[in-house]
PDB file with one MODEL, atoms N, CA, C and O in Angstrom:
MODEL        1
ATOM      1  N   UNK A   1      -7.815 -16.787  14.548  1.00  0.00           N
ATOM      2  CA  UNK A   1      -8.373 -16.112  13.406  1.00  0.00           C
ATOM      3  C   UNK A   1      -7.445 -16.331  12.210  1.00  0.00           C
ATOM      4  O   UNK A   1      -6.244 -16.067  12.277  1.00  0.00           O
ATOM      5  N   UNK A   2      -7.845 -16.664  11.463  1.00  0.00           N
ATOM      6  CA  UNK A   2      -7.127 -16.663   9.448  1.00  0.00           C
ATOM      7  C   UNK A   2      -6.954 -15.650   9.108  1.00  0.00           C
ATOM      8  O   UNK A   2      -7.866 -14.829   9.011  1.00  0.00           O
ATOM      9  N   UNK A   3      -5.866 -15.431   8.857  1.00  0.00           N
ATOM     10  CA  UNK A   3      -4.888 -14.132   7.865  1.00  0.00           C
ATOM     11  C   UNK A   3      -5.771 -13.943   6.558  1.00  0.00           C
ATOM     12  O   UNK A   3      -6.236 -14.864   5.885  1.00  0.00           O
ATOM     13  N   UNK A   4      -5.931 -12.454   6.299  1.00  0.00           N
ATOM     14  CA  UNK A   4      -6.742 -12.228   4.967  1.00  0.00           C
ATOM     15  C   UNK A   4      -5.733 -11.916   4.049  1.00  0.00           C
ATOM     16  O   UNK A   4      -4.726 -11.258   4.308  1.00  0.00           O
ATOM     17  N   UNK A   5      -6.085 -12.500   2.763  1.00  0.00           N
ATOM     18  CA  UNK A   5      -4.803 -11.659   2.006  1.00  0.00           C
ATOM     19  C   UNK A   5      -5.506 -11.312   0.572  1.00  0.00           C
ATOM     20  O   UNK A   5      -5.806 -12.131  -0.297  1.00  0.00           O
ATOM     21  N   UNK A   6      -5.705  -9.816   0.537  1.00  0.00           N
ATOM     22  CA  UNK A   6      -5.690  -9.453  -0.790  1.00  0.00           C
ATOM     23  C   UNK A   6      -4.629  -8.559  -1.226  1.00  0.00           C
ATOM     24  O   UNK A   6      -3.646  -8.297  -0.531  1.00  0.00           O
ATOM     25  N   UNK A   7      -4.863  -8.058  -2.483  1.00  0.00           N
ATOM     26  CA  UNK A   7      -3.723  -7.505  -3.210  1.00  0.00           C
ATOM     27  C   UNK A   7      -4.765  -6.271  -4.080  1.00  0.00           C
ATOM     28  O   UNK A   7      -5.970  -6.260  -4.328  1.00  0.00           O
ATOM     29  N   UNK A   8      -3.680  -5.328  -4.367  1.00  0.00           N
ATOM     30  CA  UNK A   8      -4.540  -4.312  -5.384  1.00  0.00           C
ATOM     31  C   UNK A   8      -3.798  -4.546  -6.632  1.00  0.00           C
ATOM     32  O   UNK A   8      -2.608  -4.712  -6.899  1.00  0.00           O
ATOM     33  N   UNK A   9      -5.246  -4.490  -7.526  1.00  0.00           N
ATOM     34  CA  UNK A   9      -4.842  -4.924  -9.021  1.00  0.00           C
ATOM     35  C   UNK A   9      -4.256  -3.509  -9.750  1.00  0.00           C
ATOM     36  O   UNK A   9      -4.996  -2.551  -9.972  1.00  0.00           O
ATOM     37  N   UNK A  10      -3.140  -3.522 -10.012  1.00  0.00           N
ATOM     38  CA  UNK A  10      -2.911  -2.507  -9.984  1.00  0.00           C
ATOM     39  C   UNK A  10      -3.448  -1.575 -11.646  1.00  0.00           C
ATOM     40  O   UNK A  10      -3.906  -0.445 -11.814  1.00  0.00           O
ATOM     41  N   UNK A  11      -3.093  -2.764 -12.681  1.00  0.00           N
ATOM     42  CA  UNK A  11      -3.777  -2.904 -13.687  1.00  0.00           C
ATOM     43  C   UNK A  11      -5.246  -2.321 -14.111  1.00  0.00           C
ATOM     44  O   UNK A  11      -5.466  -1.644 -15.115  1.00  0.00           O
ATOM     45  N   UNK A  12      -6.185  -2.721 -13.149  1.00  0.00           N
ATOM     46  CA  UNK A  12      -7.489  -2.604 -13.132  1.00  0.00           C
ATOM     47  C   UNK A  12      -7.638  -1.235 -12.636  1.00  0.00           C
ATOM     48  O   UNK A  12      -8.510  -0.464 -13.038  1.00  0.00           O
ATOM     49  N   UNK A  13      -6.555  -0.897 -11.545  1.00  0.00           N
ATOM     50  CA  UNK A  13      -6.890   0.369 -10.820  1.00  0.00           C
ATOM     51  C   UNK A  13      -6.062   1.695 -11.377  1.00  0.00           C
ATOM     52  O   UNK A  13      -5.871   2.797 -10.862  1.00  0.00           O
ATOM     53  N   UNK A  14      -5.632   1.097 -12.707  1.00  0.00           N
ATOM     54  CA  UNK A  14      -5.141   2.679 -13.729  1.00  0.00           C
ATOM     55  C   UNK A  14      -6.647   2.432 -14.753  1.00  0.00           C
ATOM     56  O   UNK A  14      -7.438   3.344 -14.993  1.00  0.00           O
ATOM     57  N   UNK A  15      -6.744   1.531 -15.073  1.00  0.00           N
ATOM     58  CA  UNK A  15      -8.163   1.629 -15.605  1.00  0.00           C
ATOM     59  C   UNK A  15      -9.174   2.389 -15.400  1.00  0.00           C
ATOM     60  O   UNK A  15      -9.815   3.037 -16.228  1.00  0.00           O
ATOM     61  N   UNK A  16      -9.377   2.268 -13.775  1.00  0.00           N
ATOM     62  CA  UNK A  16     -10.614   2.428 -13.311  1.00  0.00           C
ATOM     63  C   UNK A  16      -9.634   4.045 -12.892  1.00  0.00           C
ATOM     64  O   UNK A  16     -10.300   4.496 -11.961  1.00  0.00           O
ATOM     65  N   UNK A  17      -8.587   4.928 -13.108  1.00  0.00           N
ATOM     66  CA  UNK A  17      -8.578   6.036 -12.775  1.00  0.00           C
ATOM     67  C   UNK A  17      -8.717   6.866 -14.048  1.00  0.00           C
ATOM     68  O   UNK A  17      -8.928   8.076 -14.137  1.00  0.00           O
ATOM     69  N   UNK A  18      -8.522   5.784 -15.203  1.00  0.00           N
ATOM     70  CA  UNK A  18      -8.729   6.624 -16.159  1.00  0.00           C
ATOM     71  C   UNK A  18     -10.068   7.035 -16.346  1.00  0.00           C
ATOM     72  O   UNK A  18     -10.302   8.103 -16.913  1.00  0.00           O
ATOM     73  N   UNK A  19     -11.012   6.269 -15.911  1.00  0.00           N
ATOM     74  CA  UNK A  19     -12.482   6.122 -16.117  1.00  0.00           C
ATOM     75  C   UNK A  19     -12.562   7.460 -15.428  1.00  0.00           C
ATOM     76  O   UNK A  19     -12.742   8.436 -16.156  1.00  0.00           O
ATOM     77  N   UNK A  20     -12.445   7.658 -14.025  1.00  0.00           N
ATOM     78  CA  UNK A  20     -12.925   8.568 -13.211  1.00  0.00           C
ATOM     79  C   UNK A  20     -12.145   9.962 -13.864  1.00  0.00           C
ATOM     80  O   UNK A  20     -12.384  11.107 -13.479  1.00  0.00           O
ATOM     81  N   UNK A  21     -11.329   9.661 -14.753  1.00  0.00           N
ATOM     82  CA  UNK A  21     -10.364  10.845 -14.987  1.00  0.00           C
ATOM     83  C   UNK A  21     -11.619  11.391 -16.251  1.00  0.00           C
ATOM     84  O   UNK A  21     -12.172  12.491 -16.272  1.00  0.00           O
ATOM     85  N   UNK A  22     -11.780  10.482 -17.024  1.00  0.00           N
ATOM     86  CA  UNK A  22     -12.264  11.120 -18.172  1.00  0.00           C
ATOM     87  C   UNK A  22     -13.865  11.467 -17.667  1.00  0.00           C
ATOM     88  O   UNK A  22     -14.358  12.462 -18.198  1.00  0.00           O
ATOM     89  N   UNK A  23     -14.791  10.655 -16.592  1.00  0.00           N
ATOM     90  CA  UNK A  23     -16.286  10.916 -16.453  1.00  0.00           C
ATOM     91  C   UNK A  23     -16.564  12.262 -15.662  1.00  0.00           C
ATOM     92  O   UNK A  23     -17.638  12.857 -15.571  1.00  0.00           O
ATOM     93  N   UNK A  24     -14.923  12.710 -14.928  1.00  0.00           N
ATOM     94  CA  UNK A  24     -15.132  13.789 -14.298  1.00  0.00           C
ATOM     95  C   UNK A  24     -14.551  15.028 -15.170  1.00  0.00           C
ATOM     96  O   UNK A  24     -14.752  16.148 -14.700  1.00  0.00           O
ATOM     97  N   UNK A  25     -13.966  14.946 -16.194  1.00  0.00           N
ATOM     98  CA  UNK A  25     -13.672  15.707 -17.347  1.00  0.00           C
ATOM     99  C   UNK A  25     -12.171  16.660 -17.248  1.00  0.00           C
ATOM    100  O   UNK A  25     -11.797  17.777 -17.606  1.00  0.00           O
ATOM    101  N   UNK A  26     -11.511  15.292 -16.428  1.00  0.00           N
ATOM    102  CA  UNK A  26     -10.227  15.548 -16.205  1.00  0.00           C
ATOM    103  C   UNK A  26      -9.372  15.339 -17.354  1.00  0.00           C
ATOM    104  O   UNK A  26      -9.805  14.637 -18.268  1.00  0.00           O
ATOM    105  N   UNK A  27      -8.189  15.863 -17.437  1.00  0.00           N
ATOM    106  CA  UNK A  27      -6.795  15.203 -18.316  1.00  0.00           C
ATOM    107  C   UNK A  27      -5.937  15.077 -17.508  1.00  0.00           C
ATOM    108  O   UNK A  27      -5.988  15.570 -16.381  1.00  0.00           O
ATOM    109  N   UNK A  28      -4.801  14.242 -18.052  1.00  0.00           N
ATOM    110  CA  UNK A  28      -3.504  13.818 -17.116  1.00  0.00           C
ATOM    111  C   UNK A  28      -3.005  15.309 -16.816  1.00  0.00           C
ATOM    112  O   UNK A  28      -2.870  15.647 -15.640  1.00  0.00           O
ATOM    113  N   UNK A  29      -2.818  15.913 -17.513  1.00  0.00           N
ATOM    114  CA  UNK A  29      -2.557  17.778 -17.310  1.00  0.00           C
ATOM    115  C   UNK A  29      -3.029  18.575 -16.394  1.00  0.00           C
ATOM    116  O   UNK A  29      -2.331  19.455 -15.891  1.00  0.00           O
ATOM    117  N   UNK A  30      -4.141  18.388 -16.100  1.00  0.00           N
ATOM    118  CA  UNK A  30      -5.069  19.181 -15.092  1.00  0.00           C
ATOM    119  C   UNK A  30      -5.082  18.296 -13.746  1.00  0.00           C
ATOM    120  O   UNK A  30      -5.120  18.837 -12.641  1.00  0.00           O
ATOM    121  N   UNK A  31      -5.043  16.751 -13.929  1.00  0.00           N
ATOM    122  CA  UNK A  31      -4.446  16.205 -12.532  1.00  0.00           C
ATOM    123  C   UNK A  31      -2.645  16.385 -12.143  1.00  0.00           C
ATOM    124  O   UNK A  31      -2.124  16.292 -11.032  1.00  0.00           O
ATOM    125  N   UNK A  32      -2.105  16.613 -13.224  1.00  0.00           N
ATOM    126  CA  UNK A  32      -0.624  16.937 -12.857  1.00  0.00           C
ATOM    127  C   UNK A  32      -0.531  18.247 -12.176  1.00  0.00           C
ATOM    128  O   UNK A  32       0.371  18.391 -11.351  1.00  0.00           O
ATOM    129  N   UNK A  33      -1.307  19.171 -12.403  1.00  0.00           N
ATOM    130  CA  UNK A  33      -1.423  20.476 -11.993  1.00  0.00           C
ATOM    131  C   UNK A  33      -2.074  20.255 -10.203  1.00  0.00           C
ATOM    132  O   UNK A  33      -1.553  20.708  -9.184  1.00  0.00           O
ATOM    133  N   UNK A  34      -3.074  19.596 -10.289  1.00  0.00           N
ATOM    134  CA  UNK A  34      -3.822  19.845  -8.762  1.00  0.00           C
ATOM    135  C   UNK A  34      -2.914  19.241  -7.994  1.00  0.00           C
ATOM    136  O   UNK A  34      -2.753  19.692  -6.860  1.00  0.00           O
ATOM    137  N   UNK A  35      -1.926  17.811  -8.544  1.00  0.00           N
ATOM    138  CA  UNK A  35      -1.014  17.325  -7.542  1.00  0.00           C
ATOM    139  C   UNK A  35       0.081  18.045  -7.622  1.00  0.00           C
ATOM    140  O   UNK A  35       0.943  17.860  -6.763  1.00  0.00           O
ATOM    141  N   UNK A  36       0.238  18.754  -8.378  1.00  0.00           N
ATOM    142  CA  UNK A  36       1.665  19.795  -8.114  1.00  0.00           C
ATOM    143  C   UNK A  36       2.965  19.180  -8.680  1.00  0.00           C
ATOM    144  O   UNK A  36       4.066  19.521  -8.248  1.00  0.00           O
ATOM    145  N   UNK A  37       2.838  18.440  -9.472  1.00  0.00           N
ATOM    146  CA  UNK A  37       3.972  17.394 -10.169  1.00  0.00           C
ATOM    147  C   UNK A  37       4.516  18.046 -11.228  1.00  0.00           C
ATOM    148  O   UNK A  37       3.668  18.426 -12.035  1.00  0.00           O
ATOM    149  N   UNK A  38       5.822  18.348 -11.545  1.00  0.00           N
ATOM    150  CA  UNK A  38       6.579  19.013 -12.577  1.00  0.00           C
ATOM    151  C   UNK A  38       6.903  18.137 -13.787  1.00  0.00           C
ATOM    152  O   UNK A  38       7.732  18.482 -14.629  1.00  0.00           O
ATOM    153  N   UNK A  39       6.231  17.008 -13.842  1.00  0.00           N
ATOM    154  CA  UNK A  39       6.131  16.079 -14.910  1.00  0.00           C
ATOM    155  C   UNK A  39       4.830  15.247 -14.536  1.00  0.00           C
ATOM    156  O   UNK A  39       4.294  15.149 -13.432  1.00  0.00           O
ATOM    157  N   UNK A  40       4.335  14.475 -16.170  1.00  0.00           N
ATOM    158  CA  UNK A  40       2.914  13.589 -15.448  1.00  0.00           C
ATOM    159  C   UNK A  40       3.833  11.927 -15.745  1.00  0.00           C
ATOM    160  O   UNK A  40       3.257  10.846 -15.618  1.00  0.00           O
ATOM    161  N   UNK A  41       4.855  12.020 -16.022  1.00  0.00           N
ATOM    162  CA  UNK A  41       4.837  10.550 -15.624  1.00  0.00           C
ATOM    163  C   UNK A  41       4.929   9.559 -14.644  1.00  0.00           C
ATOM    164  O   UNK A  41       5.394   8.435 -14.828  1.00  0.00           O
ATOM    165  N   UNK A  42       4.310  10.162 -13.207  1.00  0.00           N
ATOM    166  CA  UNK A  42       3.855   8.936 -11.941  1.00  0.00           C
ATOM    167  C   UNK A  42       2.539   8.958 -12.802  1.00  0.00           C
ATOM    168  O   UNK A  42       2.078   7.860 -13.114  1.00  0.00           O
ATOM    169  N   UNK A  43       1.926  10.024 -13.194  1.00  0.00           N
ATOM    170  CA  UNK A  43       0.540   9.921 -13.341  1.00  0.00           C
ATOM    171  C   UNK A  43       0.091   8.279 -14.572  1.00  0.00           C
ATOM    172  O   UNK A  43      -0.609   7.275 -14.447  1.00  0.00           O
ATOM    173  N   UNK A  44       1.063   8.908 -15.749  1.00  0.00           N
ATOM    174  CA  UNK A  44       1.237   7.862 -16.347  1.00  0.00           C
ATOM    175  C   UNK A  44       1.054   6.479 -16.362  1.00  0.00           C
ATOM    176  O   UNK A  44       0.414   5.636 -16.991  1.00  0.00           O
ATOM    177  N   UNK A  45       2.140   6.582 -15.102  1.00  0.00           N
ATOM    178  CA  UNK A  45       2.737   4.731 -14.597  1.00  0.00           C
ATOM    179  C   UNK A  45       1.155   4.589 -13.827  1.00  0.00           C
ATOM    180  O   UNK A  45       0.711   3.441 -13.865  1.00  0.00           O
ATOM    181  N   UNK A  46       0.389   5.482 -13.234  1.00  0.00           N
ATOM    182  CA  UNK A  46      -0.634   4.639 -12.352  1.00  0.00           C
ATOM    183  C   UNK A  46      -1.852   4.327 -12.837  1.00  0.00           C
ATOM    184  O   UNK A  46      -2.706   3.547 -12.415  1.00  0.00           O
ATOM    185  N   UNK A  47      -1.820   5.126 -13.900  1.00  0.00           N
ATOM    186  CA  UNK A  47      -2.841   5.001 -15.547  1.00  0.00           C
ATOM    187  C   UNK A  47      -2.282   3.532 -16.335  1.00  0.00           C
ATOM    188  O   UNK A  47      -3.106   2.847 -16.942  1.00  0.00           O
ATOM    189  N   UNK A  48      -1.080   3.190 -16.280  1.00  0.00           N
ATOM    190  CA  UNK A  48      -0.855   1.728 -16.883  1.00  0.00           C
ATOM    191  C   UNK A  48      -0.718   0.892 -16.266  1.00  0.00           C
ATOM    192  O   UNK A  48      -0.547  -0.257 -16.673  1.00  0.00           O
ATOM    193  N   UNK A  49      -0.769   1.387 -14.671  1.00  0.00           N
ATOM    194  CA  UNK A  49      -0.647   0.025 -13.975  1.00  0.00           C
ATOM    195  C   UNK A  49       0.604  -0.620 -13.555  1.00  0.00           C
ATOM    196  O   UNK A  49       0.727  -1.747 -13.074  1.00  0.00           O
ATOM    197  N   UNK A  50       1.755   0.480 -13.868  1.00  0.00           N
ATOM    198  CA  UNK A  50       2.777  -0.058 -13.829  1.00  0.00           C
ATOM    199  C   UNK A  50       3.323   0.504 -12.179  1.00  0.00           C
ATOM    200  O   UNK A  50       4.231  -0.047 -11.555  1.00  0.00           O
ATOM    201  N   UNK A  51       2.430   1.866 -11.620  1.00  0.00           N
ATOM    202  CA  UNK A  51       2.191   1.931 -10.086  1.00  0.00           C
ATOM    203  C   UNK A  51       0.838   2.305  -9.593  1.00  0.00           C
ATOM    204  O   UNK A  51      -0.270   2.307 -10.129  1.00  0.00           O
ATOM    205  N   UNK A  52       1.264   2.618  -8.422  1.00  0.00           N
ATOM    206  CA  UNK A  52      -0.424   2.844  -8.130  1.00  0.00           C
ATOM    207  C   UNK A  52       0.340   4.475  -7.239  1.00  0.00           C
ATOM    208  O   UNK A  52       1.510   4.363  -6.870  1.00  0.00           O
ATOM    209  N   UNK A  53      -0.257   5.599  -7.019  1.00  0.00           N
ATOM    210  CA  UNK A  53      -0.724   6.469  -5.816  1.00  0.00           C
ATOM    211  C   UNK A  53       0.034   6.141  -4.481  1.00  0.00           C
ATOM    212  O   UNK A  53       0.003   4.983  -4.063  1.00  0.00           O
ATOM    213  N   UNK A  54       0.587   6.937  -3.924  1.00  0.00           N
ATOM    214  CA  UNK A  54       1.324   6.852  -2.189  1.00  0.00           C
ATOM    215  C   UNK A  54      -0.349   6.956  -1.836  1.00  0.00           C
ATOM    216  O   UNK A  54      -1.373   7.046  -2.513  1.00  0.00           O
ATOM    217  N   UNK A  55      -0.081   6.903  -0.644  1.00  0.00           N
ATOM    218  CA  UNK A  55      -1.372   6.932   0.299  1.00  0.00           C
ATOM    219  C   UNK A  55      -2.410   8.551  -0.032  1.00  0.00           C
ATOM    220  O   UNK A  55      -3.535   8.943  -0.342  1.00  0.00           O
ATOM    221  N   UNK A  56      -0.923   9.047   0.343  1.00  0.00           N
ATOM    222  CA  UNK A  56      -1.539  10.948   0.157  1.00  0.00           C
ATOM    223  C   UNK A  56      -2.098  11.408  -1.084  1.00  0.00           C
ATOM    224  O   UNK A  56      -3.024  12.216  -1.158  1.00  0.00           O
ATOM    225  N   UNK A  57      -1.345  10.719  -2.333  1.00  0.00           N
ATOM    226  CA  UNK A  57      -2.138  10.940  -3.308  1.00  0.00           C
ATOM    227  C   UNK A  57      -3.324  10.359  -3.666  1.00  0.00           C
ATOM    228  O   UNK A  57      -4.205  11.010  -4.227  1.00  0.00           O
ATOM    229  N   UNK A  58      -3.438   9.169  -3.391  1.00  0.00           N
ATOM    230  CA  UNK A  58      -4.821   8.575  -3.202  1.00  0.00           C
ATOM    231  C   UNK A  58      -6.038   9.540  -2.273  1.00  0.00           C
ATOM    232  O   UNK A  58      -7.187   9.740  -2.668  1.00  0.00           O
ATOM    233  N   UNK A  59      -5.410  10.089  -0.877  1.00  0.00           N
ATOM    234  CA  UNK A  59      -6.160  11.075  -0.711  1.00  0.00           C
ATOM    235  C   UNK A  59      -6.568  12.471  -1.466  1.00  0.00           C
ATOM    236  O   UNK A  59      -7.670  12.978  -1.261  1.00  0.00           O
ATOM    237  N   UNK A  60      -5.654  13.030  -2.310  1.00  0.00           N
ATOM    238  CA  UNK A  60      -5.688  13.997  -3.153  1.00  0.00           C
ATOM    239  C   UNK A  60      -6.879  13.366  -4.304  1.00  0.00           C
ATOM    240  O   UNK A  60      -7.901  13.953  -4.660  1.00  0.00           O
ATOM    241  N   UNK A  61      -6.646  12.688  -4.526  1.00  0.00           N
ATOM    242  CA  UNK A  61      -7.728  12.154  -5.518  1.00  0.00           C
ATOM    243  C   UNK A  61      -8.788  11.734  -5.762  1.00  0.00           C
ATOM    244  O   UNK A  61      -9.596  11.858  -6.683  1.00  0.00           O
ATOM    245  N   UNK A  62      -8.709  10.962  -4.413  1.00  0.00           N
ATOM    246  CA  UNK A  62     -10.295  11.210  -4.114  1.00  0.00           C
ATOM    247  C   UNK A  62     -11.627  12.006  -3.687  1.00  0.00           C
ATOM    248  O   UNK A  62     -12.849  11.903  -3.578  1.00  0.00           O
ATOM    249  N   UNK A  63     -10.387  12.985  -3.498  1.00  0.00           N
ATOM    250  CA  UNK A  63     -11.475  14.700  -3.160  1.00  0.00           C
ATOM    251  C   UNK A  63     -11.717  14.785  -4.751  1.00  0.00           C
ATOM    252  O   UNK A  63     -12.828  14.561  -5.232  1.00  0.00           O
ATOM    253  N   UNK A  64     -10.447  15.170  -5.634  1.00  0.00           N
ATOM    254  CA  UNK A  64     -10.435  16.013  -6.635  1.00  0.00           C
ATOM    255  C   UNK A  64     -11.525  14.844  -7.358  1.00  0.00           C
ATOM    256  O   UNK A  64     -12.230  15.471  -8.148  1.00  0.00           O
ATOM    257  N   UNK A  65     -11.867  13.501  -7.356  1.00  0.00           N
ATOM    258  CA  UNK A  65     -12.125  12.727  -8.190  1.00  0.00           C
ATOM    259  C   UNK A  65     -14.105  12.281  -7.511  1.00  0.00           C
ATOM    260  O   UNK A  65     -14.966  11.479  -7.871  1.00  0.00           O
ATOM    261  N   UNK A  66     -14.000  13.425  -6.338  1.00  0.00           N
ATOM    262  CA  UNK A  66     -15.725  13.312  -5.881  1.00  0.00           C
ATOM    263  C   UNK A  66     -15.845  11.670  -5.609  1.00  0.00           C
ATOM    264  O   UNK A  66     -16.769  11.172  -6.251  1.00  0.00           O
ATOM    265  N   UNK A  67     -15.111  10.753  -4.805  1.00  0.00           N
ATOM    266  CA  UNK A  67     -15.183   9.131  -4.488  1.00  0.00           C
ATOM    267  C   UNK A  67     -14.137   8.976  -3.505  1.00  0.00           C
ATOM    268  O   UNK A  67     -13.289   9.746  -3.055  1.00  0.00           O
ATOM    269  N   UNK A  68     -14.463   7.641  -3.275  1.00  0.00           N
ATOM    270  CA  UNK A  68     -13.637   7.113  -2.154  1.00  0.00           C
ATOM    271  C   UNK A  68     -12.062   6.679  -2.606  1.00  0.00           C
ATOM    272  O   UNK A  68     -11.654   6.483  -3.751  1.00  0.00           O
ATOM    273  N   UNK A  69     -11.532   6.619  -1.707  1.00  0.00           N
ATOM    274  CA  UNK A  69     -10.221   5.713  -1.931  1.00  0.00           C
ATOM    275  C   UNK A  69     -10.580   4.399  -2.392  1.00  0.00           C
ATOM    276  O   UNK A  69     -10.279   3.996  -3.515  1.00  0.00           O
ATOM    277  N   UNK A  70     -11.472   3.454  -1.208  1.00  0.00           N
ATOM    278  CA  UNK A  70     -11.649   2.152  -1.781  1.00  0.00           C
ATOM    279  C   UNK A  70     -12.612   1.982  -3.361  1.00  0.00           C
ATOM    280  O   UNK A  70     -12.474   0.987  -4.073  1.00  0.00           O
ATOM    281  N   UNK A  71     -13.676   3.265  -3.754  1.00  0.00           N
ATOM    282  CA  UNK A  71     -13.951   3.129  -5.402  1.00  0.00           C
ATOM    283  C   UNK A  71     -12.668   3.418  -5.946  1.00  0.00           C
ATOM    284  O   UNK A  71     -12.531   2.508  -6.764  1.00  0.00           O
ATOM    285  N   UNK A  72     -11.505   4.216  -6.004  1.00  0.00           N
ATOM    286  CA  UNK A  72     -10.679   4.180  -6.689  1.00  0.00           C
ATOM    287  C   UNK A  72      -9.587   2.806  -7.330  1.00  0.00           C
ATOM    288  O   UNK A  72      -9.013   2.508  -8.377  1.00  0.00           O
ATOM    289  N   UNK A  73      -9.773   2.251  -5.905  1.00  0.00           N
ATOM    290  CA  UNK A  73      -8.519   0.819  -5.511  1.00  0.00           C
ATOM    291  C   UNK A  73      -9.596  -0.402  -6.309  1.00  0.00           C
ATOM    292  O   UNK A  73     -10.820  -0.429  -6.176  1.00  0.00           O
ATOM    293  N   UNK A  74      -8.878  -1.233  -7.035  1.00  0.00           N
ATOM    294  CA  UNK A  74      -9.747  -2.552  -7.284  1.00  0.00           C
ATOM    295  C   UNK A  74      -8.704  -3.555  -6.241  1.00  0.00           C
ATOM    296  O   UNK A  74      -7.492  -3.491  -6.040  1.00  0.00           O
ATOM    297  N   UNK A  75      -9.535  -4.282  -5.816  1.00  0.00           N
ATOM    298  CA  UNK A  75      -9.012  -5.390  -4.960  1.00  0.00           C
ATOM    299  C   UNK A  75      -9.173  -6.848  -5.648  1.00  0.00           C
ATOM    300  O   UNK A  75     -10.149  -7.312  -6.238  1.00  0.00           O
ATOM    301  N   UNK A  76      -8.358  -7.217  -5.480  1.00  0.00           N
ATOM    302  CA  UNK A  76      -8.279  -9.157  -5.635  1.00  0.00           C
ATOM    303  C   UNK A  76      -8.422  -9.418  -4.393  1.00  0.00           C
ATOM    304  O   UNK A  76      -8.035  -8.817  -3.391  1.00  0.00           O
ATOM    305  N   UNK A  77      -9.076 -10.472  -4.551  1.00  0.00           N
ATOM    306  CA  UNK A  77      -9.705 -11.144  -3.472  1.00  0.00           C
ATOM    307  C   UNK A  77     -10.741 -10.522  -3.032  1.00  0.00           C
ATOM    308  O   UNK A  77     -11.229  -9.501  -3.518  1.00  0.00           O
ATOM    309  N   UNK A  78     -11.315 -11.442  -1.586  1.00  0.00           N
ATOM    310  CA  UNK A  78     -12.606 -11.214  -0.614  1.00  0.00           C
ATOM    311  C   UNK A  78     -12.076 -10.144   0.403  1.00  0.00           C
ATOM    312  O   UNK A  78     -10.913 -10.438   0.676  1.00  0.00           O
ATOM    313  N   UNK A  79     -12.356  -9.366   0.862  1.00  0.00           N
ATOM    314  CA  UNK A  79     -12.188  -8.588   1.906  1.00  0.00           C
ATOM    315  C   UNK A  79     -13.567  -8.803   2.946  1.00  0.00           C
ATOM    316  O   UNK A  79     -14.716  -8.362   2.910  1.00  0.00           O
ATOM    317  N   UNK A  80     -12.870  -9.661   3.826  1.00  0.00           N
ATOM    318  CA  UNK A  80     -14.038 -10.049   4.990  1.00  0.00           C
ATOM    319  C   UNK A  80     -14.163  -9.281   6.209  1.00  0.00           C
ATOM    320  O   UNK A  80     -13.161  -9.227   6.921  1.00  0.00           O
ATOM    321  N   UNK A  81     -15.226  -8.667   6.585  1.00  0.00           N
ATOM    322  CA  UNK A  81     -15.506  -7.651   7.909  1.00  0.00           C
ATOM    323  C   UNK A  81     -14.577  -8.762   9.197  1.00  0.00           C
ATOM    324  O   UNK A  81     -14.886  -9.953   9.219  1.00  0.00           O
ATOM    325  N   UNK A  82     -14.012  -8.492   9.707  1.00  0.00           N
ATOM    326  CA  UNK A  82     -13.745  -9.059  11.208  1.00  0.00           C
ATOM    327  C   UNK A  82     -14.778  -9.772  12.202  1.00  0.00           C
ATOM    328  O   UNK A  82     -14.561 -10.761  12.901  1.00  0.00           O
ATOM    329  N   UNK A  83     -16.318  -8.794  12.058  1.00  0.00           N
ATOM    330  CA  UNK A  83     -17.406  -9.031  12.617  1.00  0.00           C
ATOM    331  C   UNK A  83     -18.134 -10.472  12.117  1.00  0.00           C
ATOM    332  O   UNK A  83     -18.790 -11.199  12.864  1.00  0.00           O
ATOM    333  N   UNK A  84     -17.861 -10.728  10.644  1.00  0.00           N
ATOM    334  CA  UNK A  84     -18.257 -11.303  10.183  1.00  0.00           C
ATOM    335  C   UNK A  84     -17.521 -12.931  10.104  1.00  0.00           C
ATOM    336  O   UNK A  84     -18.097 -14.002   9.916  1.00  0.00           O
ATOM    337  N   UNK A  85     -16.290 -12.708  10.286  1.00  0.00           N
ATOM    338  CA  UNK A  85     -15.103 -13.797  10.922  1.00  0.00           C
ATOM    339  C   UNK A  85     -15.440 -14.558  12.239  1.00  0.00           C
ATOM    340  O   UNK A  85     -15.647 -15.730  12.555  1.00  0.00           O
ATOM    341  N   UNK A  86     -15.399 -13.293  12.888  1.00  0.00           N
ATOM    342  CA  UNK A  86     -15.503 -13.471  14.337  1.00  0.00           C
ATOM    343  C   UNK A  86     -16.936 -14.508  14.410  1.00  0.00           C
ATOM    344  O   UNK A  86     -16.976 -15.548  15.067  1.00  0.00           O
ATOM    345  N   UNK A  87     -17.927 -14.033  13.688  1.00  0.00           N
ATOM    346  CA  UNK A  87     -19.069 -14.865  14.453  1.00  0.00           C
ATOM    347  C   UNK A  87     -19.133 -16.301  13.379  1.00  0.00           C
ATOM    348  O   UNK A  87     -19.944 -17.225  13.314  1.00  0.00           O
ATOM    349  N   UNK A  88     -18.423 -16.124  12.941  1.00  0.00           N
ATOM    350  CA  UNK A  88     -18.438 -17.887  12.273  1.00  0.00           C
ATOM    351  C   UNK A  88     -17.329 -18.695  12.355  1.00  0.00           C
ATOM    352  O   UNK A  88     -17.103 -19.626  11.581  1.00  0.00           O
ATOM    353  N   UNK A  89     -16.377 -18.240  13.611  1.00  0.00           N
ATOM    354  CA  UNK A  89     -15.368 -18.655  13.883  1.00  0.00           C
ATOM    355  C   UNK A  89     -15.990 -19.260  15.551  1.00  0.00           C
ATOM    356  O   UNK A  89     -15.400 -19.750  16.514  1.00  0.00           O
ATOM    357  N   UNK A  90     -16.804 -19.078  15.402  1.00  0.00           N
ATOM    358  CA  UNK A  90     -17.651 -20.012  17.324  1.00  0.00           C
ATOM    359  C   UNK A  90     -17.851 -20.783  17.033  1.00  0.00           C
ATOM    360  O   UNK A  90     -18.352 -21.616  17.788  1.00  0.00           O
TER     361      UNK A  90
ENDMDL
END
């Protein structure tokens, strides 16, 4: 089987949190508050792309943000099912 390799854009995916931040009628303030952070600058860095979310906060956010982890994450590259490998690899 071939190694998959994507990457998360990390760029795209402060973008796309700002989107969900502002359509759900959030501010960086009111998500600094639900994550319990005594400053918003992780929030910041994952709004510019300069990080992204630990795992747990990605879970925190996707409750507070009504979506998935993977709508939150933008991916580079193909992400191929296994199932779908597997049967064109016979």
């Amino acid at each position: 089987m071939k190694p998959m390799y994507v990457s998360i854009n990390s760029e795209k995916t402060g973008a796309n949190l700002k989107s969900l931040f502002k359509n759900n009628g959030y501010s960086v303030r009111d998500i600094q508050l639900v994550m319990g952070f005594e400053n918003p600058q992780s929030i910041y860095k994952w709004l510019s792309g300069r990080s992204l979310p630990s795992l747990d906060n990605l879970v925190i956010l996707s409750k507070v943000l009504h979506t998935t982890i993977e709508d939150i994450l933008v991916i580079d590259g193909d992400v191929v099912f296994l199932f779908f490998i597997r049967n064109n690899l016979r």
